[in-house]
C-alpha positions, -999 to +999 in steps of 0.1 A: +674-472-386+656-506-395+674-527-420+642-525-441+646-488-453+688-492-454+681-521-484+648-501-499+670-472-496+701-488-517+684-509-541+664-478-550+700-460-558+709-486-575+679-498-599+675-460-605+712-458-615+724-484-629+702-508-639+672-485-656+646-491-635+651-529-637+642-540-603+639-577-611+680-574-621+687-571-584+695-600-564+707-601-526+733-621-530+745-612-564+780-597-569+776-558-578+808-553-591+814-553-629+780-570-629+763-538-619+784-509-610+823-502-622+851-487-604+833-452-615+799-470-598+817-476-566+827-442-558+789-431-565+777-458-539+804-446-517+792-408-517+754-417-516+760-443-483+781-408-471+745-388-476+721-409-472+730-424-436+753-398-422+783-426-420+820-419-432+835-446-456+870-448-448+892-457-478+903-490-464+865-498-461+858-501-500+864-540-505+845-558-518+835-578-483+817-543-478+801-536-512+804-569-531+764-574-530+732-556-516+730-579-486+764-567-478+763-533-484+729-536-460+751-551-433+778-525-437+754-498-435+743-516-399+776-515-386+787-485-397+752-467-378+754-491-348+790-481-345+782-444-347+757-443-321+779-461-298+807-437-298+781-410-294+766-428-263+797-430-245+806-394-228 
């Protein structure tokens, strides 16, 4: 999956969700938490990455070094997929 569509994907969820359409409110780099999304917020993003890309979240793997912003939510994302089709390319 190109990194493209994982951050169109996400900031889609998230301008549609949480900030009303307001695309411009959206930075990279910009801290999500309490600034966009609350604890409540979290667990949505947790359950759409879930749907959206096929990936299991692990409870240890809601920190903020994974969710804190879009760019790392993005990277994340990568890992997590990269990580999946590794362990399905190995017999």
């Amino acid at each position: 999956m190109q990194t493209t569509y994982i951050e169109r994907e996400i900031r889609s969820f998230l301008v549609t969700n949480y900030l009303f359409g307001r695309s411009e409110a959206l930075q990279d780099d910009e801290s999500l938490l309490d600034n966009v999304i609350d604890s409540t917020g979290v667990l949505e993003l947790v359950v759409f990455l879930q749907e959206s890309f096929a990936i299991t979240v692990e409870d240890e793997e809601v920190v903020p070094g994974n969710l804190e912003s879009v760019k790392n939510v993005v990277a994340y994302v990568e890992r997590k997929l990269q990580s999946k089709a590794a362990a399905q390319s190995t017999p």
